[in-house]
C-alpha positions in Angstrom: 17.6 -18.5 -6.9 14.8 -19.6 -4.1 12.6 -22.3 -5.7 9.7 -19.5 -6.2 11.6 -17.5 -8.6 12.4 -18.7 -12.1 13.7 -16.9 -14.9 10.6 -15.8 -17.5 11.1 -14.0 -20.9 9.3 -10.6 -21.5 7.6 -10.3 -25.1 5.6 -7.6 -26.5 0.9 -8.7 -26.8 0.1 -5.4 -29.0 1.6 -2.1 -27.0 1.9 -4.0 -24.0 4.7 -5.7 -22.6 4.0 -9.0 -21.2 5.5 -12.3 -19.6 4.0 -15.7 -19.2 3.4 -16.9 -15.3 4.8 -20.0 -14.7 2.3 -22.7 -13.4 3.8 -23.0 -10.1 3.5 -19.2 -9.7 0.0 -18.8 -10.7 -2.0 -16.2 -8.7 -6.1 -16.9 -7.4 -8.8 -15.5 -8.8 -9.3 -13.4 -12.1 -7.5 -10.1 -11.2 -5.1 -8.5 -9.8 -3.0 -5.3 -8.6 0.2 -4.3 -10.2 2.1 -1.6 -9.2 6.6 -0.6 -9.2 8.8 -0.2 -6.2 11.9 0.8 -7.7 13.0 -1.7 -10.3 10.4 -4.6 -9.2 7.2 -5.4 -10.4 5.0 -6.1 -7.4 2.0 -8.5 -8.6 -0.7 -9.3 -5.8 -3.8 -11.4 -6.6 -7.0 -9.1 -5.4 -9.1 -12.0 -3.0 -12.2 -10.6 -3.1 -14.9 -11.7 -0.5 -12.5 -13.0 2.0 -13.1 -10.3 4.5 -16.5 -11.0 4.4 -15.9 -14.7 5.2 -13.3 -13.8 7.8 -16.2 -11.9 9.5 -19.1 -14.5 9.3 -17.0 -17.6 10.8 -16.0 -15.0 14.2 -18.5 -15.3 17.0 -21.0 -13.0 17.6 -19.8 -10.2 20.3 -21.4 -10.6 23.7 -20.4 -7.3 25.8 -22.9 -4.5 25.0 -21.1 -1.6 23.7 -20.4 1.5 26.5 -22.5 3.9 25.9 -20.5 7.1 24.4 -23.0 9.7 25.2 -22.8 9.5 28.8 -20.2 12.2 29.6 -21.4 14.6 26.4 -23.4 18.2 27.4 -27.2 18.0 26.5 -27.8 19.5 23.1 -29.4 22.7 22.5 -33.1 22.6 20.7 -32.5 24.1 17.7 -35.4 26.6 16.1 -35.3 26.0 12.3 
């Protein structure tokens, strides 16, 4: 076993089957996404916000976008 596995005990909380995280397995935040691939149970904590940080720490952009309507045919007025 790799020291991030350990061996946990599944018990039943109501109709649910459940198992304790072990403190040096704990996930961030308050949720998650669970989901089967085969025979594992994939756990992955849901970081919310972090995209949004990622994004406000990047520098602003400095090239002016090309400008996409260049090569396009003129539009036709349309009589409504």
């Amino acid at each position: 076993m790799s020291t991030s596995e350990r061996h946990v005990r599944l018990f039943r909380n109501g109709r649910n089957q459940a198992l304790r995280i072990p403190r040096e397995l704990e996930l961030e935040g308050e949720e998650a996404l669970i989901y089967k691939e085969g025979d594992r149970l994939i756990v992955e904590p849901i970081h919310k916000g972090r995209l949004l940080a990622l994004l406000a720490s990047l520098d602003p952009l400095t090239e002016p976008f090309p400008n996409i309507d260049d090569d396009l045919p003129p539009l036709d007025d349309v009589q409504l």
